[in-house]
C-alpha positions as CSV (number, residue, x, y, z in Angstrom):
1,X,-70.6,137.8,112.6
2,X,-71.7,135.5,115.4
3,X,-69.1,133.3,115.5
4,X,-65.6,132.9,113.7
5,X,-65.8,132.3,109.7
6,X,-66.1,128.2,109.6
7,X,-62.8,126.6,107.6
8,X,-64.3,125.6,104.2
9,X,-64.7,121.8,104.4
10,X,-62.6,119.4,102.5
11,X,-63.6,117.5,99.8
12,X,-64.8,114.2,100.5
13,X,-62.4,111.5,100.0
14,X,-62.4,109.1,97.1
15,X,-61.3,106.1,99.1
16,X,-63.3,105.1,102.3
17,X,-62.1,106.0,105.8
18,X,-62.3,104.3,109.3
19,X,-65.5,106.5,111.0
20,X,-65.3,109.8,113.0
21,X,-64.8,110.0,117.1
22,X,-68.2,111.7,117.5
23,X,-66.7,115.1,119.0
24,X,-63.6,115.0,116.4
25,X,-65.1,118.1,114.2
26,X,-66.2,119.9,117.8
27,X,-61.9,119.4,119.2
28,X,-60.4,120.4,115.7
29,X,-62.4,123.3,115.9
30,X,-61.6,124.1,119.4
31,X,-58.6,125.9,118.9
32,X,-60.7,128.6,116.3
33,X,-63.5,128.8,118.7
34,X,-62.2,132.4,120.6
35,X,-60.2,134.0,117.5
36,X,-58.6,137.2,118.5
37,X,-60.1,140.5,116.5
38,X,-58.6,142.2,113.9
39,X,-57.6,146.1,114.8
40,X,-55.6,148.5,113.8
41,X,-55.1,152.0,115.3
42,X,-57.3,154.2,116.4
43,X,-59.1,151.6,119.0
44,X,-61.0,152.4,122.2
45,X,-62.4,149.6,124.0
46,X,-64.1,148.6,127.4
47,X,-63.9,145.1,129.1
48,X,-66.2,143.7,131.6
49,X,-65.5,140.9,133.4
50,X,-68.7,140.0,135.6
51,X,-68.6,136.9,138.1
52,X,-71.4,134.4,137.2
53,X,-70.6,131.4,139.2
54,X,-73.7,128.5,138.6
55,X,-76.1,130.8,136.8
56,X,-76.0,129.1,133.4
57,X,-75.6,130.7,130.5
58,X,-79.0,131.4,128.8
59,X,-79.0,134.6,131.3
60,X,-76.0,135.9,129.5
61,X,-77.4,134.8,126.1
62,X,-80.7,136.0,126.7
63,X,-79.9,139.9,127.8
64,X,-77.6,139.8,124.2
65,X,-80.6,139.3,122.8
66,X,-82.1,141.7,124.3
67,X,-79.4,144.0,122.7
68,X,-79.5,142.6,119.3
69,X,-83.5,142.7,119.1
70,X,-82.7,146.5,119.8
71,X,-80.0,147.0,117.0
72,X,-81.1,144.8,114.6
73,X,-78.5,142.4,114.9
74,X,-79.1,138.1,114.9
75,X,-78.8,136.8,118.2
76,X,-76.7,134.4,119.6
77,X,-77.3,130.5,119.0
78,X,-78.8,129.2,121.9
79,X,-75.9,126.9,122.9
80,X,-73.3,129.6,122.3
81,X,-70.6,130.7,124.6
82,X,-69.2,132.9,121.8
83,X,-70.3,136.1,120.0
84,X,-69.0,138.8,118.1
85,X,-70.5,141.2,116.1
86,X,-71.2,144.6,115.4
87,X,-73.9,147.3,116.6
88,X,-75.3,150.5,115.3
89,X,-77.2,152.9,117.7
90,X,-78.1,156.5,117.5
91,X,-74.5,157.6,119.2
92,X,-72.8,155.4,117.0
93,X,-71.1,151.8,116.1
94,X,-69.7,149.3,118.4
95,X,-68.6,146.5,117.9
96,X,-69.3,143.6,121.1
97,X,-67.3,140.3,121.7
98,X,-68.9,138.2,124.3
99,X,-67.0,135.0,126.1
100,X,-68.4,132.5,128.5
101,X,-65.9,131.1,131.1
102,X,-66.6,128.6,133.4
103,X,-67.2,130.6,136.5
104,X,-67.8,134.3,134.6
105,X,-68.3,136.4,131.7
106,X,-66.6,139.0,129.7
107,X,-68.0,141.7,127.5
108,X,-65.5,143.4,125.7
109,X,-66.8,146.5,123.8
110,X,-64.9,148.4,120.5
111,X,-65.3,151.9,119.1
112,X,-63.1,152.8,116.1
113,X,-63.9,156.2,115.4
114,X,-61.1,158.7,115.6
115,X,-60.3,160.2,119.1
116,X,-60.7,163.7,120.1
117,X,-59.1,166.6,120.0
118,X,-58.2,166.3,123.4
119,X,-57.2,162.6,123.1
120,X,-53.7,163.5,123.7
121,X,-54.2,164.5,127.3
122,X,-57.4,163.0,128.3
123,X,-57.7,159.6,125.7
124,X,-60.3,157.9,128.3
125,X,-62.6,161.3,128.1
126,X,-65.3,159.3,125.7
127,X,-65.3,155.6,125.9
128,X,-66.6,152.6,123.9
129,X,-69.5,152.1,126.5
130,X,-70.7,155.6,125.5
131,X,-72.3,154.2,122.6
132,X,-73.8,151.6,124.3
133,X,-77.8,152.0,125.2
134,X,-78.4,153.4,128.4
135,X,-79.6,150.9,130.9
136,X,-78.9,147.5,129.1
137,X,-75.3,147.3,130.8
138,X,-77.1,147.5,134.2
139,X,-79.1,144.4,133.5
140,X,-76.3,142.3,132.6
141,X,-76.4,138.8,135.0
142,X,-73.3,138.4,137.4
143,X,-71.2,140.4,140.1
144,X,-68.5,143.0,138.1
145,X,-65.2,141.5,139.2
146,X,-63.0,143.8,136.4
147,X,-63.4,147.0,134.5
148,X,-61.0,148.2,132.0
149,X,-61.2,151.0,129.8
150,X,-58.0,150.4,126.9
151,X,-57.1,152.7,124.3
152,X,-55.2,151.9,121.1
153,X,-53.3,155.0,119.2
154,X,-50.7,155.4,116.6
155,X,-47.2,156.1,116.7
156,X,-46.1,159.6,118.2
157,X,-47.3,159.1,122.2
158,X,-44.4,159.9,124.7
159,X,-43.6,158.6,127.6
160,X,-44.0,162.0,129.3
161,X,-47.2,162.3,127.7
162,X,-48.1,159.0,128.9
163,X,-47.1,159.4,132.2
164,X,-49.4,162.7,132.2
165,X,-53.0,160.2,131.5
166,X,-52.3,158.6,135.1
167,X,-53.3,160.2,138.5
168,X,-49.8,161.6,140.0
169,X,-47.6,160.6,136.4
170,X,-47.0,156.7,138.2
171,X,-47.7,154.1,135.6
172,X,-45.2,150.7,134.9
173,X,-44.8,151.3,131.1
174,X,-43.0,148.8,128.3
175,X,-42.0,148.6,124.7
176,X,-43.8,145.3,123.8
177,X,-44.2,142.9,120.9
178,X,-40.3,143.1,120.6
179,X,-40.4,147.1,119.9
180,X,-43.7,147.1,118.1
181,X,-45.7,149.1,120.6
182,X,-45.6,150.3,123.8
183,X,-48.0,149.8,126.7
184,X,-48.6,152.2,130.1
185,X,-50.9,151.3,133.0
186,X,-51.1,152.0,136.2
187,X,-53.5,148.9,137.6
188,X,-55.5,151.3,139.3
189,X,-59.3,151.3,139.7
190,X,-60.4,155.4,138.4
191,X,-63.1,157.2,139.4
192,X,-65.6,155.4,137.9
193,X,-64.0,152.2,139.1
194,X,-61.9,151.3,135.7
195,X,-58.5,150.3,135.2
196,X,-56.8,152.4,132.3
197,X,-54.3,151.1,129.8
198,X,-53.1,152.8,127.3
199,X,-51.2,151.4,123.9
200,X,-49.4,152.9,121.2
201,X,-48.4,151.5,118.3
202,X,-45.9,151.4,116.2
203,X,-45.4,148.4,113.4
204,X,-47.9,146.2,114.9
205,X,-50.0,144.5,112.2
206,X,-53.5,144.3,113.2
207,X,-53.6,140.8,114.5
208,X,-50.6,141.6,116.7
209,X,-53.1,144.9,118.2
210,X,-55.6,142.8,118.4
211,X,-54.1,139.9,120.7
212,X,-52.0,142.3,122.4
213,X,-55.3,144.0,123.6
214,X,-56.6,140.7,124.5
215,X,-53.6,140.2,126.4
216,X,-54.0,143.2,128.4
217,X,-57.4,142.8,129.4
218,X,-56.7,139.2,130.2
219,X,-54.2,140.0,132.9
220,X,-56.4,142.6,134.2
221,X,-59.4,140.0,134.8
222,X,-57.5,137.2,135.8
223,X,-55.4,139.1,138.3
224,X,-58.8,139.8,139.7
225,X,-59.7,136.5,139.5
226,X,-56.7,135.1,141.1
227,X,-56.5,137.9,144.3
228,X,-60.3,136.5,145.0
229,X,-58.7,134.1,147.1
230,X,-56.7,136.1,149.2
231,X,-59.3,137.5,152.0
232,X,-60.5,133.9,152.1
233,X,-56.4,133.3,153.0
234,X,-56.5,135.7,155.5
235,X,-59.5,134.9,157.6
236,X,-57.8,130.7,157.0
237,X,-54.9,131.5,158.6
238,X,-55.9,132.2,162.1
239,X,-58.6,128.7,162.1
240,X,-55.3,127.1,160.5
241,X,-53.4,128.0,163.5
242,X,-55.5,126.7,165.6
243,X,-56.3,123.5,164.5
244,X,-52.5,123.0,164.2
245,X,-51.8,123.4,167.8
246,X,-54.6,121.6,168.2
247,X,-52.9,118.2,166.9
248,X,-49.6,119.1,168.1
249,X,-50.8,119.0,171.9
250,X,-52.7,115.6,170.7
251,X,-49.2,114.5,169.4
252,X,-47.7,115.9,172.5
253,X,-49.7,113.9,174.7
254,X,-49.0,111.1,173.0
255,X,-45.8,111.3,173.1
256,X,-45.6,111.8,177.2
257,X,-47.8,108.5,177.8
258,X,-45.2,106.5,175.6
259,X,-42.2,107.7,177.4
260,X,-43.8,107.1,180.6
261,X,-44.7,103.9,179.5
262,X,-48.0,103.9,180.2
263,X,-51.5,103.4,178.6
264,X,-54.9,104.5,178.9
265,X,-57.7,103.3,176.9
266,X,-60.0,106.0,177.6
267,X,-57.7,108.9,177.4
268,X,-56.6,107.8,173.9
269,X,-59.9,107.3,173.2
270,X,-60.8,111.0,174.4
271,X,-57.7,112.0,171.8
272,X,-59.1,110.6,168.9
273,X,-62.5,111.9,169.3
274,X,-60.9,115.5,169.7
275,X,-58.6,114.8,166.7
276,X,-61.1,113.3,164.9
277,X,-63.3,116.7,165.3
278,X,-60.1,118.4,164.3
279,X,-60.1,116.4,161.1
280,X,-63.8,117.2,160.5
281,X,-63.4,120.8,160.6
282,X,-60.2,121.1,158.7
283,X,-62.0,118.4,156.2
284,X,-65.0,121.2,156.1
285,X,-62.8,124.3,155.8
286,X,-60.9,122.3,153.0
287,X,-63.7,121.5,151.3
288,X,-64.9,124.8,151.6
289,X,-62.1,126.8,149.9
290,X,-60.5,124.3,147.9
291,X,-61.9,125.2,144.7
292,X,-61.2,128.5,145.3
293,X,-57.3,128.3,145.6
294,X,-57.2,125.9,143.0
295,X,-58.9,128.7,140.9
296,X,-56.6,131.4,141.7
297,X,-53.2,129.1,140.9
298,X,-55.1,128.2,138.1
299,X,-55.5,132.0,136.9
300,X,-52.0,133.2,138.3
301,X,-50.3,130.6,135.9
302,X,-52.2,132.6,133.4
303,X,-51.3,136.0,134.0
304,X,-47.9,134.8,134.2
305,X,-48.3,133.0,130.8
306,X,-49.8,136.4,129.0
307,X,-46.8,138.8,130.3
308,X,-44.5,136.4,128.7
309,X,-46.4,136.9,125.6
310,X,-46.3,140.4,126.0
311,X,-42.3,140.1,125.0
312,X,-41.6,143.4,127.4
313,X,-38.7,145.5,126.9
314,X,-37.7,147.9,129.0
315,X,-38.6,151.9,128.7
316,X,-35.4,153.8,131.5
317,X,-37.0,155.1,134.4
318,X,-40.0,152.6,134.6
319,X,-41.0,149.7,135.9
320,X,-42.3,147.2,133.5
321,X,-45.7,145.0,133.9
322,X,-43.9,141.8,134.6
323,X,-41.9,144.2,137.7
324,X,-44.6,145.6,138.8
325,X,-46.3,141.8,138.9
326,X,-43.4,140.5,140.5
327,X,-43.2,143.6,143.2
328,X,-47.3,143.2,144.5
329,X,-49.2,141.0,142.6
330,X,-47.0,137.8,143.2
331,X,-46.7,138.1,147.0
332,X,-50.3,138.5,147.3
333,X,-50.2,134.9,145.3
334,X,-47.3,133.7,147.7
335,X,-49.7,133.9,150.6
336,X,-52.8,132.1,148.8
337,X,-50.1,129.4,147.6
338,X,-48.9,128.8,151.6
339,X,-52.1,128.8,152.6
340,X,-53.1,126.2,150.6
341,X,-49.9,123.9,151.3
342,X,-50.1,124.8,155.1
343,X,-54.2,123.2,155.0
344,X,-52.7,120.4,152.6
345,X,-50.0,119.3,155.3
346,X,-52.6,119.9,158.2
347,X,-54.4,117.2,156.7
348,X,-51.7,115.0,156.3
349,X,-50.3,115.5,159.9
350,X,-54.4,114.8,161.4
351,X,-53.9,111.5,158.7
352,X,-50.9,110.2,160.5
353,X,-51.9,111.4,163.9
354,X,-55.1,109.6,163.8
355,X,-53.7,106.5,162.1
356,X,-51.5,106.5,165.7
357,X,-54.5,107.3,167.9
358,X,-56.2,104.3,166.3
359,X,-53.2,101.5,166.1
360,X,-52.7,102.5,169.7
361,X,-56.7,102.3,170.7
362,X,-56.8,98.9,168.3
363,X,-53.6,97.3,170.4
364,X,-55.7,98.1,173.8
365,X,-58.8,96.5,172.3
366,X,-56.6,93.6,171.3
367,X,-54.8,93.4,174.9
368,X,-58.9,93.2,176.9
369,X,-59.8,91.1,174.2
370,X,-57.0,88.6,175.2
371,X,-57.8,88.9,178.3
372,X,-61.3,88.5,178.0
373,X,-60.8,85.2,175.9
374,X,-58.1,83.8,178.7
375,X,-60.7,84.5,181.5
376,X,-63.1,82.6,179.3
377,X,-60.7,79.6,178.8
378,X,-60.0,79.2,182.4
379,X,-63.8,79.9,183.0
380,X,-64.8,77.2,180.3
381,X,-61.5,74.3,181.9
382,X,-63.1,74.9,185.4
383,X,-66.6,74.2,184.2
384,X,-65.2,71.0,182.3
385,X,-63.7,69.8,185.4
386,X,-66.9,70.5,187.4
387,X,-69.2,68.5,184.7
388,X,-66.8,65.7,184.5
389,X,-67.2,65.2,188.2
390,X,-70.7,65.6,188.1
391,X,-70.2,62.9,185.5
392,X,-68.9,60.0,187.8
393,X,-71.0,61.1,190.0
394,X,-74.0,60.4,187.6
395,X,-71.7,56.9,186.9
396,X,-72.7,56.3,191.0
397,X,-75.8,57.2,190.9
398,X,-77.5,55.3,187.9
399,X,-75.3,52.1,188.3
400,X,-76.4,52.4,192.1
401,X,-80.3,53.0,190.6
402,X,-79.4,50.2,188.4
403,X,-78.1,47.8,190.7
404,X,-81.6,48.3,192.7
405,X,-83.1,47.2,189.6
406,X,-80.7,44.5,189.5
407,X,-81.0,43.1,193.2
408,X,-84.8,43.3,193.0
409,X,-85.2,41.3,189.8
410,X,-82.6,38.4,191.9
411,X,-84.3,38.3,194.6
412,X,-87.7,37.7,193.1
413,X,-85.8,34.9,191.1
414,X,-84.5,33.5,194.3
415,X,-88.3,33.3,195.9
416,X,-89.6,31.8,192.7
417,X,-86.5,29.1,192.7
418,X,-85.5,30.1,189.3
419,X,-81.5,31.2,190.4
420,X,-79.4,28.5,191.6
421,X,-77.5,30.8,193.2
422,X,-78.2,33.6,196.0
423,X,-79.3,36.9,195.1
424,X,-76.5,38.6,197.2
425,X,-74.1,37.0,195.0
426,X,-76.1,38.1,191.8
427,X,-75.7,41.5,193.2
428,X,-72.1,41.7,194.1
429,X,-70.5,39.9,190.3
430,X,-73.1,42.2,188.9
431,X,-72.1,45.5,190.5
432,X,-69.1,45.8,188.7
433,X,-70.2,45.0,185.2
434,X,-73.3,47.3,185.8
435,X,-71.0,49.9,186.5
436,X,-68.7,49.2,183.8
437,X,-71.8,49.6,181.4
438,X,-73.0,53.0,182.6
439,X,-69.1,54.6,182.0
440,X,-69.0,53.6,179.0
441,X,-72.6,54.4,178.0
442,X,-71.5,57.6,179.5
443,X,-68.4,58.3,178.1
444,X,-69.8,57.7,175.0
445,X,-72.8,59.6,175.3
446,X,-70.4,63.0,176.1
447,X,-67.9,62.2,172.6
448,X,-71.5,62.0,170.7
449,X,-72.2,65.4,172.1
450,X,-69.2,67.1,172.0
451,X,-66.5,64.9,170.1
452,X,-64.1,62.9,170.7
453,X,-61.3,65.6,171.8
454,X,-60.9,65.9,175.3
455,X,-62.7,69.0,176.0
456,X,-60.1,70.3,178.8
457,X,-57.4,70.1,176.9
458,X,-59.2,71.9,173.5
459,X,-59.4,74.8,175.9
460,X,-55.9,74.9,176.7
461,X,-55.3,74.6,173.1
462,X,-57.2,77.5,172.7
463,X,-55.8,79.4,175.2
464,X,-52.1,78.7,174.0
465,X,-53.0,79.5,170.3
466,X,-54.8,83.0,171.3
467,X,-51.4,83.5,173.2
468,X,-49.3,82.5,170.3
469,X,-51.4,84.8,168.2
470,X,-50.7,87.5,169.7
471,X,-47.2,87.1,170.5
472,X,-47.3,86.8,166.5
473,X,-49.1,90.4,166.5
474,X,-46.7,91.9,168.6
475,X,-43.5,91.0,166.6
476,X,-45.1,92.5,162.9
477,X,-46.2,95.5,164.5
């Protein structure tokens, strides 16, 4: 049984309907996809949560084959992230549920033969990975994040005799599935590096076994999951520190040149580039671990989520899972949690620090640029002024140039008797209107050039509106 039995499909309608979303059938179905298993006591099962990160799949899915060629038994499909069915070797039947997560995989193993003799005082003595063949567990692809051997009896286990499976008789222990069946565990890693939980039941149906076995191994791997990002947490804090007395000096700085009133362009300029590497290695250390603690609040939500399910009640004289949870587990969450919103407001404080840093580095710009542009005006007025005297000068020389013209022209008319009238006089009524001429031919040569506004006072205007501009810049900001 590869995958969970299909629902039997409905007749097709008589009367035509509007067409399908393409991945309708695939989301109707997703609910079904991971059913939980049927079992009923006794149960012994093993649970192996191994870390698998970008490896795809197909490296899962191919060492099941590997398996199933060896038992006999129809191998996944190649897209599946889903399998269940059961095995038959020379030790004996198992029965193998495989799950593909998005960063890991689980391989849960079953064994339902009856327990041992001993199984009162030693239940984990033989396990459901007994039965599986030596060597194929060691090539499984991934890092081993969980372990969990779980055993499932009948009614009749004490709690003394429960306390008795657990190194030193410490275990939290409930009544679960309101009164149904009780669970013991101590969340400790054994010998061979397994958690042990034991489960008795009492009226449980099988499908309440089977999910509360599901259950159980679930908080065991995600509480894994989720602690994954407390070292990283640890080793932040200290960087964390840093970089936040890192901007606090920068602020601190700040602060002392505005109340002495006074500002330097190149020492805020030598703030924002050390906030601005400030920013770039929080922005790298963020980007670094952000997954990560997203993860772990992610899988904290649901190992919070399954002990509710478990419906605990308590048995006098122990502390129950959601206690025990509450006493280490959730702490150990508290710090990846403040972690998180400590690097989250370091980043917002670097935000609004160097927003600052650059209004302030801006307004300096702004200032030398005004300056700049009013040296310029004056520069540009005083160059005016100097052209338009070279101008009347040019006025005196070309009417003078012209007037040479002028006279020589009379006074050849004078020899020749053509002027009834002395040159000198030619010369002096002419001088004037020659003059007169060479302004104006002047004058309008320059509006031709440069238009017809007077160019000293466009630079004033200039000048005044750039003031007015940023008198203007000063009042929004």
């Amino acid at each position: 049984m590869t995958d969970a039995p299909s629902p039997t499909p409905a007749p097709t309608p008589a009367r035509p309907l509007p067409e399908d979303y393409p991945l309708r059938h695939l989301l109707a179905g997703e609910v079904h996809a991971r059913p939980f298993q049927q079992l009923a006591a006794p149960v012994r099962a093993s649970h192996l949560a191994l870390i698998s990160g970008e490896r795809p799949a197909a490296e899962d899915r191919a060492r099941l084959a590997d398996l199933c060629r060896l038992c006999a038994v129809e191998p996944p499909e190649p897209d599946a992230l889903f399998f269940v069915d059961d095995f038959a070797t020379e030790s004996g039947g198992f029965r193998l549920r495989w799950e593909r997560h998005t960063e890991f995989s689980t391989y849960t193993f079953y064994r339902f033969d009856p327990l041992p003799d001993n199984g009162e005082r030693a239940p984990f003595a033989e396990t459901a990975l007994d039965l599986v063949p030596p060597g194929w567990l060691a090539g499984l692809p991934g890092e081993m994040i969980s372990a969990v051997h779980l055993v499932l009896e009948g009614p009749g286990r004490t709690n003394q005799s429960a306390l008795r499976v657990f190194p030193g008789g410490r275990a939290a222990g409930s009544l679960v599935g309101g009164g149904g069946g009780s669970v013991w565990t101590d969340f400790q890693l054994g010998p061979d590096g397994f958690t042990r939980i034991l489960m008795s039941s009492k009226t449980m149906t099988p499908g309440q076994a089977g999910r509360l076995m599901q259950r159980m191994m679930e908080i065991e791997t995600y509480r894994m999951l989720s602690l994954i990002a407390l070292p990283l947490a640890k080793d932040l804090l200290p960087r964390i520190a840093c970089l936040e007395a890192g901007v606090a000096e920068v602020i601190t700085r700040l602060a002392d040149s505005d109340r002495r009133g006074s500002r330097d362009t190149e020492a805020d300029r030598a703030l924002l580039a050390r906030l601005t590497g400030l920013a770039a290695e929080a922005e790298e250390m963020a980007s670094q671990v952000g997954f990560r603690f997203a993860a772990s609040e992610a899988y904290h939500r649901i190992v919070t989520r399954r002990i509710e399910d478990l419906r605990e009640t308590r048995i006098p004289g122990l502390q129950t899972v959601a206690e025990f949870m509450n006493r280490r587990f959730a702490p150990a969450m508290h710090t990846c949690q403040s972690t998180a919103q400590r690097m989250e407001a370091l980043s917002e404080r670097l935000t609004r620090a160097g927003a600052m840093l650059r209004t302030r580095v801006d307004i300096a710009l702004e200032e030398g640029n005004r300056d700049l542009l009013e040296t310029m005006s004056r520069r540009v007025a005083v160059q005016i002024r100097l052209q338009q005297t070279v101008e009347g000068l040019s006025v005196v020389a070309i009417s003078y140039y012209l007037m040479g013209l002028v006279a020589y022209a009379l006074k050849g008319a004078e020899a020749a008797g053509l002027l009834p009238f002395k040159a000198e006089i030619g010369v002096f009524v002419g001088l004037p209107v020659v003059a007169g001429l060479v302004f104006v031919g002047v004058r309008r040569l320059r509006h031709a050039v440069t238009g017809k506004e007077d160019p000293i006072h466009a630079a004033d205007s200039g000048l005044a509106e750039s003031r007015a501009a940023e008198r203007r810049g000063g009042k929004k900001g």
